[in-house]
DRENKEDREN-372793 format. One line per 4 residues: for each residue x, y, z of C-alpha. Coordinates in steps of 0.25 Angstrom, whole numbers, padded with zeros to 4 digits, always signed. Each point is the difference from the previous one (the first is absolute). Layout:
BEGIN
X Y Z  ...
This chain:
BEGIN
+0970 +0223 -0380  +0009 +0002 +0012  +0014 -0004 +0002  -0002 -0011 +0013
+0007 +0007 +0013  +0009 -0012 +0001  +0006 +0004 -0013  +0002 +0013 +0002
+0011 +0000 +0016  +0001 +0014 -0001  -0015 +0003 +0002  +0001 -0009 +0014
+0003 +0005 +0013  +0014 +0000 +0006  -0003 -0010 +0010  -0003 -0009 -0012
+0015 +0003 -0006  +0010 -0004 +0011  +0013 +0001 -0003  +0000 +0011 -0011
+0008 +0014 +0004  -0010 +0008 -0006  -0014 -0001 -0007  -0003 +0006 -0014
-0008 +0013 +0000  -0015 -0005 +0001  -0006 +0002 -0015  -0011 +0010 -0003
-0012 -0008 -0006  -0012 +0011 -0005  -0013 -0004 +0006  -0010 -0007 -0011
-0011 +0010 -0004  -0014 -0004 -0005  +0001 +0005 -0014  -0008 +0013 -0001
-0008 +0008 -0010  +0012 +0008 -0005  +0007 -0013 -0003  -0011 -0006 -0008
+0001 +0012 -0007  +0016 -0002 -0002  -0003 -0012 -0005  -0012 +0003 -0011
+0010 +0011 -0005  +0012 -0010 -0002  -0009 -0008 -0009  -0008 +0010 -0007
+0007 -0003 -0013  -0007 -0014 +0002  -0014 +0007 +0005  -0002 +0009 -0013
+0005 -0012 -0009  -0012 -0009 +0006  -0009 +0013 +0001  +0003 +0001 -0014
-0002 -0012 -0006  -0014 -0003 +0007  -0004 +0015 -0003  +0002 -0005 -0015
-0005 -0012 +0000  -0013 +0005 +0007  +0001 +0012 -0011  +0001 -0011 -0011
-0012 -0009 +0007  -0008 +0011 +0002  +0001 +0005 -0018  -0003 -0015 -0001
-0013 +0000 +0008  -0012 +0005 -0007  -0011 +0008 +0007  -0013 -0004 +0003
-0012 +0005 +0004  -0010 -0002 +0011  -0016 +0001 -0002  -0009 -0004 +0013
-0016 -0002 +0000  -0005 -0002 +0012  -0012 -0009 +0004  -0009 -0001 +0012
-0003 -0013 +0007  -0013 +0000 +0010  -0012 +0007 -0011  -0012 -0005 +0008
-0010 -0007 -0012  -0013 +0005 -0004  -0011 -0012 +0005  -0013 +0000 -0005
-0004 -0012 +0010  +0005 -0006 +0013  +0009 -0010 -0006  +0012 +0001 +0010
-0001 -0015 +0005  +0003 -0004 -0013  +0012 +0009 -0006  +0004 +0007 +0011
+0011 +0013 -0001  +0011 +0000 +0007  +0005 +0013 +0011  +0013 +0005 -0008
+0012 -0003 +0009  +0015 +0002 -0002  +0002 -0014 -0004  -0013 +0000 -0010
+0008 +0012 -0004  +0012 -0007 -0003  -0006 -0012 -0008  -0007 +0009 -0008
+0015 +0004 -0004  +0003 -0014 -0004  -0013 -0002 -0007  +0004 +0015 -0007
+0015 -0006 -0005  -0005 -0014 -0004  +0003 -0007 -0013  -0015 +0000 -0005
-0001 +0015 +0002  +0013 +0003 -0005  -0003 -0008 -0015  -0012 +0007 +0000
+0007 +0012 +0000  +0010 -0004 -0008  -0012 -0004 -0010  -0006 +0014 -0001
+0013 +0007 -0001  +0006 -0009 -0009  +0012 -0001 +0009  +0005 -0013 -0006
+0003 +0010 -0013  +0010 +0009 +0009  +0014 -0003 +0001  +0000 +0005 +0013
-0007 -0010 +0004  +0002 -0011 -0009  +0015 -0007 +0002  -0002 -0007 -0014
-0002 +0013 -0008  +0013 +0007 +0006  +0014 +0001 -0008  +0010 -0007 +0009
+0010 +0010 +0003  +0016 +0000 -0002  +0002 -0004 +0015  -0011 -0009 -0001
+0007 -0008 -0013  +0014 +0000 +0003  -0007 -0007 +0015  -0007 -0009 -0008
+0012 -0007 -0007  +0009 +0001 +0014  -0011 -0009 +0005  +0005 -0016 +0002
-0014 -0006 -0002  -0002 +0007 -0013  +0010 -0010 -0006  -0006 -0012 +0006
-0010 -0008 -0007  -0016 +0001 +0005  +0001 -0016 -0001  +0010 +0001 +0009
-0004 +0009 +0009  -0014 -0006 +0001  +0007 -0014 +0005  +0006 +0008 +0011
-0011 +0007 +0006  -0009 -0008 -0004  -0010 +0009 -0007  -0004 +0001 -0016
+0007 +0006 -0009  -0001 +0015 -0001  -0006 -0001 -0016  -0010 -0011 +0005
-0006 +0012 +0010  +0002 +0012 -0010  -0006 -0008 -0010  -0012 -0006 +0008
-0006 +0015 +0005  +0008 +0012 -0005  -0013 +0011 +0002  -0001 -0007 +0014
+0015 +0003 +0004  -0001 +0014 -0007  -0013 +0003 +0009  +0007 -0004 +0012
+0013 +0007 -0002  -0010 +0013 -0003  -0008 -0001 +0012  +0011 -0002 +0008
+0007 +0012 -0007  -0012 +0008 +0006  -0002 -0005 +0013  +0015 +0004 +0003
-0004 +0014 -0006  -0013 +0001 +0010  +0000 +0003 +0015  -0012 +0000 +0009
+0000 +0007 +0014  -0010 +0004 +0009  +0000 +0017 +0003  +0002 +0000 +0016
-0012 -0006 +0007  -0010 +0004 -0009  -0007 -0012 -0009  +0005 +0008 -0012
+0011 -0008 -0009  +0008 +0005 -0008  +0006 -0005 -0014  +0012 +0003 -0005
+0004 -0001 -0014  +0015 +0001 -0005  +0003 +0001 -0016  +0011 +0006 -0008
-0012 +0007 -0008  -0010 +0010 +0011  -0012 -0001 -0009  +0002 -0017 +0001
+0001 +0000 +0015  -0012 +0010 +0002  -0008 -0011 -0008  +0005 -0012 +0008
-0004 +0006 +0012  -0016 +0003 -0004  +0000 -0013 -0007  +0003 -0008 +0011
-0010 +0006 +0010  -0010 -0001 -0011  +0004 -0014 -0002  +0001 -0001 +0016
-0016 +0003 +0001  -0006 -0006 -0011  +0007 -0012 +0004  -0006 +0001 +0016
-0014 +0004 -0009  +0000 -0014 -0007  +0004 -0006 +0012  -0013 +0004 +0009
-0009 -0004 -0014  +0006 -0014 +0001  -0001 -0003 +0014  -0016 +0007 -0001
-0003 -0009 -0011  +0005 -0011 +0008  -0009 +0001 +0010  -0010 +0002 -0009
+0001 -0015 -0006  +0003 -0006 +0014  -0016 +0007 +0005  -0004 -0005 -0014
+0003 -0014 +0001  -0002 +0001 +0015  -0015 +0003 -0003  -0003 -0010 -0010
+0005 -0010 +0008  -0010 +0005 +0010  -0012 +0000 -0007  +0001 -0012 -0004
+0002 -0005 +0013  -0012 +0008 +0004  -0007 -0006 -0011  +0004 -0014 +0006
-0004 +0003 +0014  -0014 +0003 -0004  -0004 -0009 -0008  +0007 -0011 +0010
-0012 +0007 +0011  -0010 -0001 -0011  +0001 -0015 -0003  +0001 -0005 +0014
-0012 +0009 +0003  -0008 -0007 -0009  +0005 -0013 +0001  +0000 -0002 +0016
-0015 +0011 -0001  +0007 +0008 +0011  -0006 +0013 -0003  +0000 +0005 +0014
+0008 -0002 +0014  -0004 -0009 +0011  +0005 +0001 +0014  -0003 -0009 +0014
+0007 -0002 +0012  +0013 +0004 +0006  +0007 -0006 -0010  -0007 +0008 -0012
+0002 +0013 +0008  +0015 -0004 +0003  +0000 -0004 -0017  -0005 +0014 -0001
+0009 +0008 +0005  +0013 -0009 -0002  -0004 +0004 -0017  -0001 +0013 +0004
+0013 +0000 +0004  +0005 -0008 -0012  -0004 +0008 -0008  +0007 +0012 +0007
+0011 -0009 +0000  +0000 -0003 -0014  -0002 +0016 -0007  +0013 +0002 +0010
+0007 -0011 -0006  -0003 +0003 -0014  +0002 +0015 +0003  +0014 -0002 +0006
+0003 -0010 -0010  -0004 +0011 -0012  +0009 +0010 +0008  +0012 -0009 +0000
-0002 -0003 -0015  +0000 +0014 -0004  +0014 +0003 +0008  +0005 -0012 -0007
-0005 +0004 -0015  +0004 +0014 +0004  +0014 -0006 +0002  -0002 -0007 -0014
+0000 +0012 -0007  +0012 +0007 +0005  -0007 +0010 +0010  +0006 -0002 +0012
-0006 -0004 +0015  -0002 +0013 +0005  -0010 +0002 -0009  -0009 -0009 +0006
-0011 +0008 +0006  +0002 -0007 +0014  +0014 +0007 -0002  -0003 +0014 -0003
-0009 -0001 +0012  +0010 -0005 +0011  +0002 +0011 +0009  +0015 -0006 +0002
+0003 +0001 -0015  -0004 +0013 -0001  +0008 +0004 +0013  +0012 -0007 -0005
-0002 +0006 -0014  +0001 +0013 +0009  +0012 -0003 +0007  +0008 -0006 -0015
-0004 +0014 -0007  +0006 +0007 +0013  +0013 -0008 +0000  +0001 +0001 -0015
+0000 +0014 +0001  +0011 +0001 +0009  +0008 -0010 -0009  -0002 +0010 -0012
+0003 +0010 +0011  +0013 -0007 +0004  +0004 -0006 -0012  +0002 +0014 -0007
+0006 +0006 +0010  +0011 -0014 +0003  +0005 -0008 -0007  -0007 -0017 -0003
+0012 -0007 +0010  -0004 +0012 +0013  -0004 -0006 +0011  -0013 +0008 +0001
-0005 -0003 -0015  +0003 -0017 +0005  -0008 +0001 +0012  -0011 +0009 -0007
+0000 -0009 -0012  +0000 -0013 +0010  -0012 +0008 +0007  -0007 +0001 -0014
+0001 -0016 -0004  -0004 -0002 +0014  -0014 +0007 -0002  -0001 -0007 -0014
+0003 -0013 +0007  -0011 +0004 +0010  -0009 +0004 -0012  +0003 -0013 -0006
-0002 -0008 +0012  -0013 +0006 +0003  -0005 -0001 -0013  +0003 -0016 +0002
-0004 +0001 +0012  -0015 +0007 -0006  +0000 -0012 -0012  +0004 -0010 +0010
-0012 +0004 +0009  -0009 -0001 -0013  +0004 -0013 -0001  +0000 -0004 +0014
-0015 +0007 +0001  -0003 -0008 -0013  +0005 -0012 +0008  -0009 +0002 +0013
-0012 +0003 -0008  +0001 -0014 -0007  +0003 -0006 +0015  -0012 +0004 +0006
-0009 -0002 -0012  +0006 -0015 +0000  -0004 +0002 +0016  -0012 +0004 -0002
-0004 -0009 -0013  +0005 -0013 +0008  -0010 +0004 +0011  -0009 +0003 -0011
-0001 -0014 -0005  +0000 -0005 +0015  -0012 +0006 +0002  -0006 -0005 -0014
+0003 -0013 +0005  -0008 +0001 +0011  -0013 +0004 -0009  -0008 -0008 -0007
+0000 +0001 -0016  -0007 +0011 -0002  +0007 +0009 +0008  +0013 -0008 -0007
-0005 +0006 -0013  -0003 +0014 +0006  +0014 +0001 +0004  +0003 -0003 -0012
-0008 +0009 -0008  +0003 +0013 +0010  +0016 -0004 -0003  -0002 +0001 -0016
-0007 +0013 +0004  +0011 +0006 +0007  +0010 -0003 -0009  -0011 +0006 -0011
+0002 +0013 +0010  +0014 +0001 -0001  +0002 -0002 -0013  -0009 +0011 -0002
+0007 +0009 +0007  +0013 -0002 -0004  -0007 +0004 -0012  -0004 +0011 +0003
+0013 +0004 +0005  +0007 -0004 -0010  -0009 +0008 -0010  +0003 +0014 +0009
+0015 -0001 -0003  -0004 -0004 -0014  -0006 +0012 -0003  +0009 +0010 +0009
+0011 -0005 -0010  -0005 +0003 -0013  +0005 +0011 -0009  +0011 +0002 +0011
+0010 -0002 -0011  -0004 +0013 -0006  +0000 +0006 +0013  +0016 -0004 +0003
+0011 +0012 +0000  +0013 -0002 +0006  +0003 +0003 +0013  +0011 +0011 -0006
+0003 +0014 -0007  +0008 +0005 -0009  +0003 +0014 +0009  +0010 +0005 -0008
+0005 -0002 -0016  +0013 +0000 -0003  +0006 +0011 -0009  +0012 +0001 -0008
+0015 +0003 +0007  +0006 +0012 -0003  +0013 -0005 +0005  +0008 -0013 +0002
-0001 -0005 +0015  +0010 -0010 -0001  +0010 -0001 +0000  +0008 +0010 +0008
+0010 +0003 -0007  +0007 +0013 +0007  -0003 -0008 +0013  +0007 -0014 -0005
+0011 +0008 -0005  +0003 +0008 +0014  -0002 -0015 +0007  +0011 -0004 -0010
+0008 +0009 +0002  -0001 -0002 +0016  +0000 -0013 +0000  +0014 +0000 -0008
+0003 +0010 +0011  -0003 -0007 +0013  +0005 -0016 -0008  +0012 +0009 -0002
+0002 +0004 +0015  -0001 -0015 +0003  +0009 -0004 -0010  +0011 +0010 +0006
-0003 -0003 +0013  +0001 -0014 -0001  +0014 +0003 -0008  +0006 +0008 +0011
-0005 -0009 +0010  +0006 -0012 -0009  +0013 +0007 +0001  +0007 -0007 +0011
+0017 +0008 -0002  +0004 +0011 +0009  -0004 +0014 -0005  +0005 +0007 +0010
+0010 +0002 +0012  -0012 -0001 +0010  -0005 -0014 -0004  +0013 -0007 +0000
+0002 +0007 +0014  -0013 -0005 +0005  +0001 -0014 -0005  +0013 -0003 +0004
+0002 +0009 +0012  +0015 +0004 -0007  +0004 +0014 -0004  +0001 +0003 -0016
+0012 +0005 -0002  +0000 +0008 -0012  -0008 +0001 -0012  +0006 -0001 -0012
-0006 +0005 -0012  +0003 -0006 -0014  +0009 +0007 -0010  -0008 +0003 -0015
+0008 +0000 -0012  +0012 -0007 -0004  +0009 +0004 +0009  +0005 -0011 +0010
-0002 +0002 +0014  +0016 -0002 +0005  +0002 +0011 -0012  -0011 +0008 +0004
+0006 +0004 +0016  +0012 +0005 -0006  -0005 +0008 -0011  -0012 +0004 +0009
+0004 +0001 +0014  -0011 +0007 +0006  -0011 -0006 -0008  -0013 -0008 +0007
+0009 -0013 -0002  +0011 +0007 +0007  -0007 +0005 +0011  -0009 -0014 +0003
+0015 -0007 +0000  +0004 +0011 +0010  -0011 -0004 +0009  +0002 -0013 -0002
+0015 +0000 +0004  -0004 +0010 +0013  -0010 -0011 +0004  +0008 -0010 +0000
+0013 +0007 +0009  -0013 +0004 +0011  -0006 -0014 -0001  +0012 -0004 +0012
+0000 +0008 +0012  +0014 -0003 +0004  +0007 +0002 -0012  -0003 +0001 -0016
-0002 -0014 -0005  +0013 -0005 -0009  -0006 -0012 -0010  -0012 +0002 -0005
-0010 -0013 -0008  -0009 +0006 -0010  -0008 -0012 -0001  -0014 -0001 -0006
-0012 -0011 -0003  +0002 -0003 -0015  +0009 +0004 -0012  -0004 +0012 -0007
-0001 +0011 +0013  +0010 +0008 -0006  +0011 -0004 +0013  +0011 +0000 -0008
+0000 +0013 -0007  -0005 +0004 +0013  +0015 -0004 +0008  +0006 +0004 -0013
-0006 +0015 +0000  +0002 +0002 +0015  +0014 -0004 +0000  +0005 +0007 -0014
-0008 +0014 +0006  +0006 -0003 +0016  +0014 -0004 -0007  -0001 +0014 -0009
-0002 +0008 +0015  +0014 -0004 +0005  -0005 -0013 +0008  +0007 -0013 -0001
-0012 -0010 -0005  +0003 -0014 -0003  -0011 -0009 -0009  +0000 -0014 +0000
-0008 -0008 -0010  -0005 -0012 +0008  -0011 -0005 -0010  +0008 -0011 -0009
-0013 -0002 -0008  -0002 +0011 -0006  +0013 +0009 +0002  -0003 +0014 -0003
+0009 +0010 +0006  +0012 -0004 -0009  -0008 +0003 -0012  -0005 +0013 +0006
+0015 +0004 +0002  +0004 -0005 -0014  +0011 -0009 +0008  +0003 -0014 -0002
-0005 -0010 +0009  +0012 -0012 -0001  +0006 +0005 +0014  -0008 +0002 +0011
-0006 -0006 +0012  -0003 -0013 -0004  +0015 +0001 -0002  +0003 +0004 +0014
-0009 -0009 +0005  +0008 -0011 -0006  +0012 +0004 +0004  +0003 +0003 -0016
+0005 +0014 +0006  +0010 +0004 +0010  +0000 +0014 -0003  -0013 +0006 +0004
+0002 +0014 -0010  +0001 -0010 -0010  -0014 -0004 +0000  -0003 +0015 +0001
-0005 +0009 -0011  -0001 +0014 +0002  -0009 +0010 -0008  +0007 +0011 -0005
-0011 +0010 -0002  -0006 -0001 +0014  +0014 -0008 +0009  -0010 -0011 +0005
+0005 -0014 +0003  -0006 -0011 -0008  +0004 -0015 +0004  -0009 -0007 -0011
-0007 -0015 +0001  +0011 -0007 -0008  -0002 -0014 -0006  -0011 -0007 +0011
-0001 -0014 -0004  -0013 -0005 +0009  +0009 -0010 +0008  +0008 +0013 +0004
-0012 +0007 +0005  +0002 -0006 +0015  +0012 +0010 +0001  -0011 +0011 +0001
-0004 -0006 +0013  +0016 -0003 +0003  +0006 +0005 +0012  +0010 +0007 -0010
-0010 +0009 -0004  -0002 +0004 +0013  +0015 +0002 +0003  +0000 +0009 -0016
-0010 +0008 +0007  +0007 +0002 +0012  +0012 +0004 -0008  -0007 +0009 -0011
-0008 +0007 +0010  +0011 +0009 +0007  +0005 +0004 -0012  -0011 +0006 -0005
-0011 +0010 +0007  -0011 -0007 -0007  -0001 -0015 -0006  -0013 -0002 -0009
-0003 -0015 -0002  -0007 -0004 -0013  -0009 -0012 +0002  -0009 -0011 -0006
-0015 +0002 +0003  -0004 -0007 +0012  -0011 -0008 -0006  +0010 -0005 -0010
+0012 -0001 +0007  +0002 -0008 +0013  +0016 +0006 +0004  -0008 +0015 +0002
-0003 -0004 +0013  +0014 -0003 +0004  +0005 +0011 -0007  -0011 +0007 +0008
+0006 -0004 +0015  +0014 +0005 -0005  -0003 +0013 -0002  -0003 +0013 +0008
-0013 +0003 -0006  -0010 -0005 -0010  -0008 +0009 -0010  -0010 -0006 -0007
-0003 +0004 -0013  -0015 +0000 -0008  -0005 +0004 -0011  -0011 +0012 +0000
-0013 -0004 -0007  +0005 -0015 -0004  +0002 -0007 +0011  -0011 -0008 +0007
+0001 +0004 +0014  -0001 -0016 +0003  +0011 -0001 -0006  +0008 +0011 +0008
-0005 -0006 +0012  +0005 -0014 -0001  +0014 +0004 -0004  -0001 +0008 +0012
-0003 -0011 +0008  +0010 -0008 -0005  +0010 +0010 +0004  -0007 +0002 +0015
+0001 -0014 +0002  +0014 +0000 -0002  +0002 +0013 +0011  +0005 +0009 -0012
+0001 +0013 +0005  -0009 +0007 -0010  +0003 +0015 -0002  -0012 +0003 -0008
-0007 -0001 -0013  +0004 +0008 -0014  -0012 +0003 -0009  +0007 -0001 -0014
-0003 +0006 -0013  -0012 +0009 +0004  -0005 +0005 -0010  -0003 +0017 +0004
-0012 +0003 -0008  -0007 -0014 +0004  +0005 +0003 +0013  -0009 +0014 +0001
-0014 -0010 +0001  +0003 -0008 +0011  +0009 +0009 +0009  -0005 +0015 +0006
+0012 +0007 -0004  +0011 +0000 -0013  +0011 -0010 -0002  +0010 +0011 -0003
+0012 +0007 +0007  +0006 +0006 -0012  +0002 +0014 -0001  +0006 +0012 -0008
+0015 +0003 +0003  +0008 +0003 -0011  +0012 +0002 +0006  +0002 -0014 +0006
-0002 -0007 -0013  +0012 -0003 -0009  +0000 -0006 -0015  +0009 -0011 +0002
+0003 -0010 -0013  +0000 -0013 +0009  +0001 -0008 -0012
């Protein structure tokens, strides 16, 4: 964030600053740049410690996965669905084949991977005998142990358990079918270990067997398509012999119906003597014909009734209504059947080629239950018209029967029993040829079951892996390794994006719109710093403090400033070894410098100087002292001026905001060319921003690398608000070789001139 305009005067226009006898020089504030490539770069590089160390441990921890992992091989067999079967009579109406579509394809698949195929498979492979595949026969591993006992409801009794989720005990279900549980845990062992796929949009499938052992997975993968086709062999023998005991009790019920009918005729011949029709009149002629069409009527009824029983016992047996004859003849279910095996293929086509949630492989599959829906409705539609057909035949028969017997009513008893005796001969008629019909299907059907051969191939047998397919190893470890890569880009990202202290001059200069004064880098070793700028007066230290004091004097235009506030946010900036440093080295050069240590909380500059702190301004400040030079110390090393804290008692602190420190100021300041004010930290302490009005000019000290910049721009607020006129800001403590990441160029002015430097014992 910004420092507000109305916190920062010397940003406004003139016009907006009446009374002033001349404005601050305006502040250069570099323009924010988008970070580029080059600094995405910069930033990868300052954390590539961090990078190889997460590249690192994922790269060994994928190595250690992938020892752990064992290899398995990958047999495949492959089956064709749509064989067109070998017919020795026309018995299509009664089991009828199905066209091969994509989605016959796929059920085929689920029919290839269920339980019943997989235990016969596991029967003839004896499966249940292979650790592999059998959980009970494995040796628990370490892991698996030391797991075990780490687990809380391992320690809980069953009884216990059982009242809470409300199931039976654990020994009760072991004990009650153990062989069972060990099947099922085996099958399912297989099935995970078993994948079926269609190849493209052919009506070949595939299947796919993975083992730890290639001879195993080769085996697996024929036995489940041998088991696949005998299964779809025993299938089409039981529905034949199905249909064969439906036509056989169909036709005994039949004859002996027939058997009825005609012996019914017989009797009432004989016992009415009507061995021949009589006819007279209008009526007789109207009789005549109205049995004529009864009789139509009826073999109509009767046929539709038979049709609509033979879709309903076809249901029975689990063949579905599109094999009803009147089905497979449709027109519109053969057009529809067109247009679902011309959508399915595009769905295949789609769905290799995109993946199950694109848009296209939705809308092709919503196109494909579309059709199938059609297909269904029509085939209702065809059932419901058999009914509707069986319906009206009985309707007009009941028509024509009621007008029947109208008319009988109107002959006389002989033609009474002439209508009755041509009724029990129609019925004869019918039930002779539902007979024979009957018959005919009877005898297309047998030794069908012989006949039967599924309706798919076994194209191609599986043979043993040379190789392990899976898993891949060199491939998992160069995904580990990446992955530990790019997860370690993030994390470095996210950590220098979650570093929110000023790196560099730049960014406190575009967030604050003030000019960094000087960078000061830190001092390694043991050496203290106020030591350091005598014994090394022209080191980086030396030459940051240098700057620092040349920014300060061209921070006025009229004049250099004569008091100066180092001030910062919170304790531990490195402030007072700051003023303490830039004094002793300005004091060393023949300047006059005065320091004063205004931070009675924690005091520092008297122990810095090694002088006692009993006299000093608090003294002043009370009055204690009328000699001012003798609340003075002087440094003999350097000549600086030192007027420590003194004894502050917290009821004394209102003379920091006094009007006697003003006038101490105002009489110090004279007398010496430069008066450096050590303070409190402005979010500690509330006298700094009095102290801050009293002064020329105000440098604010922050830490480099430590301190939030919310931090700095609060204090920095607090200091606007009060109108401090703010020289700029100090960067503290910079650490050179950190500093070389962030910043384009070096933090280093040090250079080689023997001549200047001196051995000097300061001590």
């Amino acid at each position: 964030m910004t420092l507000p305009d109305r916190f920062r005067p010397w940003m406004q226009p003139a016009t907006q600053i009446a009374g002033l006898q001349a404005a601050p020089p305006p502040v250069y504030a570099p323009p924010q740049e988008p970070p580029n490539f080059i600094d995405v770069l910069r930033k990868l590089w300052r954390r590539r410690g961090l990078i190889f160390l997460v590249t690192m441990a994922f790269a060994i921890i994928t190595f250690v996965i992938v020892k752990t992992l064992p290899s398995y091989y990958v047999a495949e067999s492959r089956v064709l669905i749509g064989i067109p079967p070998l017919r020795a009579l026309n018995i299509e109406s009664i089991i009828a084949d199905i066209a091969p579509d994509a989605d016959l394809v796929q059920n085929e698949s689920y029919i290839i991977t269920s339980r019943e195929v997989a235990q016969a498979t596991i029967g003839k492979l004896h499966l249940d005998k292979n650790p592999e595949f059998n959980p009970f026969l494995r040796k628990p591993s370490f892991v698996a142990v030391a797991l075990s006992y780490l687990n809380p409801l391992r320690y809980i009794p069953d009884s216990w358990l059982s009242a809470i989720t409300g199931s039976e005990p654990a020994s009760a279900t072991d004990e009650a079918d153990p062989r069972e549980r060990e099947m099922t845990a085996v099958i399912d062992s297989l099935l995970d270990k078993v994948n079926v796929e269609t190849l493209g949009r052919s009506h070949v499938l595939a299947i796919q067997a993975r083992s730890v052992d290639a001879q195993t997975s080769a085996d697996i993968a024929n036995t489940l398509a041998d088991q696949y086709l005998a299964r779809q062999r025993r299938d089409k023998i039981q529905a034949t012999e199905e249909v064969e005991k439906f036509l056989a009790d169909r036709i005994a019920q039949l004859r002996k119906q027939v058997e009825e009918s005609d012996r019914a005729v017989e009797e009432y011949r004989r016992e009415n003597k009507l061995y021949q029709g009589t006819s007279s009149g209008v009526t007789t002629q109207q009789l005549t014909e109205l049995n004529t069409q009864l009789i139509v009527a009826q073999t109509a009824k009767a046929e539709a009734d038979a049709r609509l029983q033979e879709a309903q016992a076809l249901s029975k047996t689990g063949i579905t209504g599109e094999s009803v004859p009147q089905v497979l003849s449709s027109p519109t279910i053969q057009a529809l059947k067109q247009q679902e095996a011309e959508a399915a293929g595009r769905l295949a086509d789609l769905s290799s080629s995109f993946g199950p949630r694109h848009p296209k492989v939705i809308s092709t599959r919503a196109e494909v239950a579309d059709i199938r829906g059609k297909i269904r409705n029509e085939v209702n539609n065809i059932i419901g018209g058999l009914r509707h057909e069986a319906r009206t035949a009985t309707a007009r028969y009941e028509a024509l029967r009621q007008n029947f017997e109208r008319l009988q009513k109107q002959l006389g008893g002989v033609n009474e029993k002439s209508i009755h005796l041509e009724a029990l001969e129609r019925e004869a008629t019918v039930n002779h040829n539902l007979l024979e019909q009957m018959l005919g299907r009877a005898k297309e059907t047998i030794g069908q079951d012989q006949l039967q051969k599924p309706n798919a191939k076994l194209i191609s047998n599986a043979a043993s892996p040379l190789w392990p397919s899976f898993p891949p190893k060199t491939l998992i470890l160069f995904l580990g390794v990446f992955g530990g890569f790019l997860i370690g880009v993030v994390i470095a990202m996210l950590s220098d994006s979650a570093d929110q202290t000023f790196r560099r001059g730049d960014q406190v200069e575009s967030m604050t719109g003030l000019p960094v004064l000087a960078l000061v880098p830190s001092i390694r070793g043991r050496m203290e710093p106020i030591v350091h700028v005598l014994r090394r007066p022209i080191s980086p230290y030396t030459e940051a403090l240098r700057k620092l004091h040349i920014g300060l004097e061209l921070s006025e235009a009229s004049q250099s400033p004569k008091t100066v506030l180092f001030g910062s946010a919170i304790p531990g900036e490195g402030k007072s070894v700051l003023v303490a440093s830039l004094g002793r080295m300005l004091a060393s050069q023949g300047r006059r410098v005065l320091l004063i240590d205004c931070d009675w909380r924690n005091p520092r500059l008297h122990q810095l100087f090694r002088c006692a702190n009993s006299r000093g301004l608090a003294a002043l400040l009370r009055d204690e002292e009328d000699n001012l030079d003798q609340a003075i110390f002087t440094d003999s090393l350097s000549g600086v001026d030192v007027i420590p804290a003194g004894m502050f008692t917290p009821e004394a602190m209102r003379y920091l905001t006094s009007e006697r420190m003003r006038l101490i100021l105002n009489a110090l300041a004279p007398r010496y060319d430069l008066v450096l004010i050590d303070t409190a930290p402005v979010l500690v302490g509330a006298e700094v921003l009095t102290l801050a009005r009293m002064v020329d000019k105000v440098a604010f000290v922050v830490r480099w690398g430590a301190t939030r910049r919310e931090t700095v721009m609060e204090g920095l607020k607090e200091l606007l608000e009060v109108n401090a006129d703010i020289a700029g800001l100090v960067l503290a403590r910079v650490d050179p070789k950190q500093y070389r990441k962030y910043a384009y160029t070096n933090l280093s002015y040090e250079y080689e001139r023997p001549m200047l430097v001196k051995t000097a014992d300061w001590a």
